[in-house]
N, C-alpha and C positions, 0 to 999 in steps of 0.2 A: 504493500500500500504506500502511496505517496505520501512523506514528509507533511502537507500540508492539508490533506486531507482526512475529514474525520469518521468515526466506524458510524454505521448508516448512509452515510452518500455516494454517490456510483463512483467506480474509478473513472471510467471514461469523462474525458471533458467535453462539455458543448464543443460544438463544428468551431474552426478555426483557433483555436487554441493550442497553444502547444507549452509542452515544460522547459524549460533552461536553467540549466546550472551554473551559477556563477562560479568564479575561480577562489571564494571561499565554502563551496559543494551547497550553496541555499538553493533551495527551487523553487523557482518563481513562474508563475504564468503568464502568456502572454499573448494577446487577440490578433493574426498576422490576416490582410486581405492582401490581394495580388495590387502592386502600383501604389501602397500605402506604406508608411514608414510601421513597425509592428508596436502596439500601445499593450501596456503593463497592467495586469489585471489585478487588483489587492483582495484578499479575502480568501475562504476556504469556497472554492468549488463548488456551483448551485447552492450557497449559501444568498441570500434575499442581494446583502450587500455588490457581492459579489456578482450574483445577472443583471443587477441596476447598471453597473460601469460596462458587463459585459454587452449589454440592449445597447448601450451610449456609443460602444468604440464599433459595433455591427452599423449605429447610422449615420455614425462621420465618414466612414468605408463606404455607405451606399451612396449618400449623397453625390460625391465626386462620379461613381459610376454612373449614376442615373444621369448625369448630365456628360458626359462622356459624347455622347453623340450630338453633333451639331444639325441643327433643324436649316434645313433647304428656305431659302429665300431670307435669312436673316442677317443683320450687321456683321455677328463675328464668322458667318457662313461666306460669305465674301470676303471678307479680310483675310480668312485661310486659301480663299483660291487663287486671291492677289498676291501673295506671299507665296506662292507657290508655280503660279503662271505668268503672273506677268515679266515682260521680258527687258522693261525699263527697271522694275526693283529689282530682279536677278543679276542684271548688269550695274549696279550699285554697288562703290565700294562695301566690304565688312561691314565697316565701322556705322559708315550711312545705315546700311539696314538694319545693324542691334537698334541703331537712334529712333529711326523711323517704325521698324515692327512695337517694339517696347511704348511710341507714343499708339499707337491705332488698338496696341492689347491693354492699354491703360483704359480705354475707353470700353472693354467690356462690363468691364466691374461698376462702372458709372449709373448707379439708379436714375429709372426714367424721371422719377419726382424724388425731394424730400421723403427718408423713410419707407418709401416705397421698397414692396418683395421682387419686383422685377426690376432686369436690368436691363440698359441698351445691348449685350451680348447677345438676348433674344426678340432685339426687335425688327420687325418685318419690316424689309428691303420696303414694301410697300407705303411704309408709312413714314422714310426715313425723308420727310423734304427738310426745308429750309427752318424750320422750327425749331427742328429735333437736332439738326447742327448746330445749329447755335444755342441750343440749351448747352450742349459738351463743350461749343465755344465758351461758354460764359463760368462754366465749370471752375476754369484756369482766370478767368477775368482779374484775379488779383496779379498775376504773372501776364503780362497780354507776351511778352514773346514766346513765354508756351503757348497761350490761347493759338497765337497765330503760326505756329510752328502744328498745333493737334490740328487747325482748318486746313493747312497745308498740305498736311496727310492725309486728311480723310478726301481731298479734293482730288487727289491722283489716286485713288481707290475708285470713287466715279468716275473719274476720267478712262481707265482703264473699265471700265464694269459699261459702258457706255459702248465701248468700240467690242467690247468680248459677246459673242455670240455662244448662248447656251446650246444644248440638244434641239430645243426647240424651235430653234433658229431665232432665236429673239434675244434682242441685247440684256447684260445681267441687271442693268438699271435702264429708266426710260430715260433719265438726262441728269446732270450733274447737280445734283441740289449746291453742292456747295458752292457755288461760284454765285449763289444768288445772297452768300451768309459772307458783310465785308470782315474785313482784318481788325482787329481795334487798334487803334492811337498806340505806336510803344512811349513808355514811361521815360525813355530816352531817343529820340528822334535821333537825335547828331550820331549816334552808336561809339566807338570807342574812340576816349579821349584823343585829340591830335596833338602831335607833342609841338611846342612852340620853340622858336629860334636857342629861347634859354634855358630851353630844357635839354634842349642836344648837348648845349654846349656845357652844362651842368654833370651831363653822362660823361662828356668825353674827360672834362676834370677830374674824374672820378675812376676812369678807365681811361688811361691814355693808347695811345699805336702800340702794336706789340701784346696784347691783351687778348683774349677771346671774345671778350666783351663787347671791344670796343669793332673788332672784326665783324661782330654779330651787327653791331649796328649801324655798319656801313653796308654789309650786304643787306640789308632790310631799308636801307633810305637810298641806296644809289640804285638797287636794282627794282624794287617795287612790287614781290616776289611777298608770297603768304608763307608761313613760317615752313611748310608742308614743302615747298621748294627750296628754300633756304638750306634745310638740311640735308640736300641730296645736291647741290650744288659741288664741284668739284674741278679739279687743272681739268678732268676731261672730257668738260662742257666749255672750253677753251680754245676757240680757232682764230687766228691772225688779230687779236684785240677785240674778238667779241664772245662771247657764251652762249651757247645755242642749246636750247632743250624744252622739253614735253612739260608743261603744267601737268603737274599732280593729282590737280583736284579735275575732274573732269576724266580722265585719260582714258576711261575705257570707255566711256556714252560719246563725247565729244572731247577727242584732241586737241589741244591747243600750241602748238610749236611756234617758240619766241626767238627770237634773235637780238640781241641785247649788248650796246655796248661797255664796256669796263673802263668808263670812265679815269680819269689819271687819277683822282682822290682815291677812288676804290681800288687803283690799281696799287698805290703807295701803302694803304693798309696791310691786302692781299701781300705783297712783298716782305714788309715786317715783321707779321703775325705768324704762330703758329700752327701751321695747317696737316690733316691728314693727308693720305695717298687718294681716298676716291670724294675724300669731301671735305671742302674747307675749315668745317665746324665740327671738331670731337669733342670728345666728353673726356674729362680724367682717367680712363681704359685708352683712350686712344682711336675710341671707337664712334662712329659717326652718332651723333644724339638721337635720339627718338623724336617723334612730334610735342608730347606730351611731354617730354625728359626737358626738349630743348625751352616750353614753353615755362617751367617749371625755374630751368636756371637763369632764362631772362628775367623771370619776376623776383627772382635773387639780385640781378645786379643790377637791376630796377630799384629795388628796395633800399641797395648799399650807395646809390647816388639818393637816397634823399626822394626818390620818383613813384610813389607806390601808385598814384594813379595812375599810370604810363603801362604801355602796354607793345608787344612785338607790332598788334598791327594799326598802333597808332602811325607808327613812324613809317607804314605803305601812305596813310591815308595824307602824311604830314611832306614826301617825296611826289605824291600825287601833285597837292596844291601848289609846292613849288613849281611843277612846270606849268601847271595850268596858267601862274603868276607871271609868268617867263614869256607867254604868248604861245604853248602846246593846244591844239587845238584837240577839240572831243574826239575826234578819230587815232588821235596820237596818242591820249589817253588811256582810252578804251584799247587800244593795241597792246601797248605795256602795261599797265595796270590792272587791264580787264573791270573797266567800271563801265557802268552806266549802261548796260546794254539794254536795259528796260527802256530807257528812254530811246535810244534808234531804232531799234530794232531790227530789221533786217537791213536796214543799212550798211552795216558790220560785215554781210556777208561777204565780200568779197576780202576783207582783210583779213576774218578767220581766214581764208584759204592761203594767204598768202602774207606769211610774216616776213616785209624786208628788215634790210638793215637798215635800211633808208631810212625807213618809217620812223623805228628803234630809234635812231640817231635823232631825228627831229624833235621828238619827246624827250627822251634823257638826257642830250646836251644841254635841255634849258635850267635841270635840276642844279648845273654846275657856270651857270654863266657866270664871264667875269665882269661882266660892263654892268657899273655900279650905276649911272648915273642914268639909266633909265631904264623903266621897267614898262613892261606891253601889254598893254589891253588888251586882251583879243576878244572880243562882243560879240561877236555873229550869232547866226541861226543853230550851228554845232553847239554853239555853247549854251544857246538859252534852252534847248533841249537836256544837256545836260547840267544845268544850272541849278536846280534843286538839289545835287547831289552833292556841288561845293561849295553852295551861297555863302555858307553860315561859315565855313573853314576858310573860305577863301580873302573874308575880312582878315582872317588872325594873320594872314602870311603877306599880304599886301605892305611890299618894302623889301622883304628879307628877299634875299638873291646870294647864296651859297657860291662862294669861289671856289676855284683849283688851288689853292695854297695850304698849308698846315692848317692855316685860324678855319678854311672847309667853312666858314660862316657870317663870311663882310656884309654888314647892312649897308642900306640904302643911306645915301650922304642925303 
């Protein structure tokens, strides 16, 4: 007879139970279902105590099975087949799609109302319009760039559920609800801080030439490069004075191949500093940095200049406006930079296809002009199209005009 059973009760245990002995010989029981972690049963066997916990751990075990199967024509019934077919999310990097699946399975668990026993996980495709988005929009409302990040994603689940043709030949949704539910207001419009003339020049005090630091932040303000390219840069993306290579972000849905010159300031760095074999920027191993490593020890040496609001891709946005300041027009921009493409829109296309050096040179030489004594307007139609995107930045820099010399930052006389 078992240890913990008493004379009058069956030996055998109710269905799914089993005994274990721990590594001081106690036996203990314990309730196992298939796809469940196994829960610890206390008491003697068919004793009252004892089928209460055991009735309890049999209906946390069913519950999950009973919803096991996903009901045809609902929210998370589609979300598994976009996650699974469609050919835009499957071509997304990794990282994209933990981001993106993790926001769209957020919103299973999201009750249709306050309190309420049902959730959006089981709610009919049929009745998912503009409402019912923006109730899971508003969900996040205290965050709007979640809110507008979760509209985002459920908007390319319609968009794809629109175009996919079921068994029955009819499309999985009849049209995009979400595009009729707008974006909210973000709580910061301008997005990350642009660093100003004295704040470079604050960093560079701090981190002189010869630095990793300071390397780091000349390849981030002469080249105009998100940190994701910065740290895969290397001698041999290096041909006759210029760097040529595939944008990161992007590269397997749309390619983007830049051509870029190495300006002499960035070149005088690159020469001083200490660099690896396949990439300008290593880590203490020697070893080229991570995204997240390198973002991690910029906010270090951010931090030891005194800069904690400053950021890696303040200083794209802060290399941007210098040229725009210089007379770089929207298409010279948008080529290095990759900004504004919302506002042209297919304008662009023929420069996606073809990134000269031409182009490259006409933009980032103005990042480094040396003619102090007058700075260029450039007003046109390119620009008032992309005008919303530097209005506000493009006050702060009005003056500053970066030289080719060590000082790398002569103001306007």
């Amino acid at each position: 007879m078992s240890a913990i059973t008493s004379p009058g009760m069956p030996r055998r245990l109710p269905p799914g139970c089993v005994e274990d002995r721990d590594r001081h010989g106690n036996v203990r029981i314990y309730f196992r279902a298939k796809g469940r972690p196994k829960v610890r049963l206390r008491g003697t066997p068919w004793a009252p105590e004892f089928m209460a916990a055991y009735e309890a751990a049999k209906g946390a075990a069913a519950e999950p099975s009973r919803k096991s199967g996903i009901a045809a024509g609902t929210w998370r019934w589609l979300c598994v087949k976009y996650f699974g077919e469609c050919a835009d999310y499957l071509r997304l990097d990794d990282r994209t799609k933990r981001v993106r699946r993790g926001i769209l399975e957020a919103t299973f668990d999201e009750p249709i109302a306050p309190g309420s026993s049902k959730f959006f996980r089981d709610f009919p495709l049929s009745r998912m319009g503009p409402d019912a988005i923006e109730v899971l929009r508003d969900r996040k409302i205290a965050f709007p760039e979640a809110a507008n990040n979760r509209l985002k994603a459920i908007r390319a689940v319609f968009k794809w559920a629109v175009r996919k043709k079921g068994p029955d030949g009819k499309s999985l949704a009849a049209h995009n609800a979400g595009r009729d539910v707008s974006y909210l207001r973000s709580n910061n419009p301008s997005g990350y801080h642009t660093w100003t003339p004295e704040e470079v020049r604050q960093f560079e005090a701090r981190h002189p030439i010869g630095t990793k630091a300071r390397l780091a932040l000349a390849l981030l303000l002469f080249t105009g490069q998100r940190r994701s390219d910065i740290t895969r840069l290397g001698r041999q993306h290096i041909r006759d004075g210029k760097v040529a290579f595939t944008q990161f972000k992007g590269r397997n849905r749309k390619p983007k191949r830049l051509v870029l010159p190495i300006l002499p300031a960035l070149q005088q760095v690159i020469d001083a500093s200490p660099c690896g074999d396949l990439a300008f920027l290593v880590n203490d191993l020697g070893r080229p940095f991570t995204d997240p490593g390198f973002g991690n020890k910029f906010r270090e040496w951010c931090n030891q200049a005194g800069l904690r609001h400053c950021t890696a891709h303040g200083l794209r946005k802060a290399g941007a406006t210098i040229a725009a300041n210089n007379g770089a027009t929207a298409h010279q921009l948008m080529a290095d930079f990759r900004l504004g493409h919302a506002q042209n829109g297919g304008s662009l296309h023929t420069r996606r296809r073809s990134r000269t050096p031409c182009g490259s040179r006409n933009a980032h030489a103005r990042i480094a002009r040396t003619k102090r004594h007058k700075i260029v307007s450039h007003r046109n139609a390119e620009w008032d199209n992309l005008g919303k995107k530097f209005s506000k930045i493009k006050a702060e820099f009005r003056g500053w005009c970066p030289g080719e010399d060590s000082n790398l930052h002569a103001s306007r006389r």
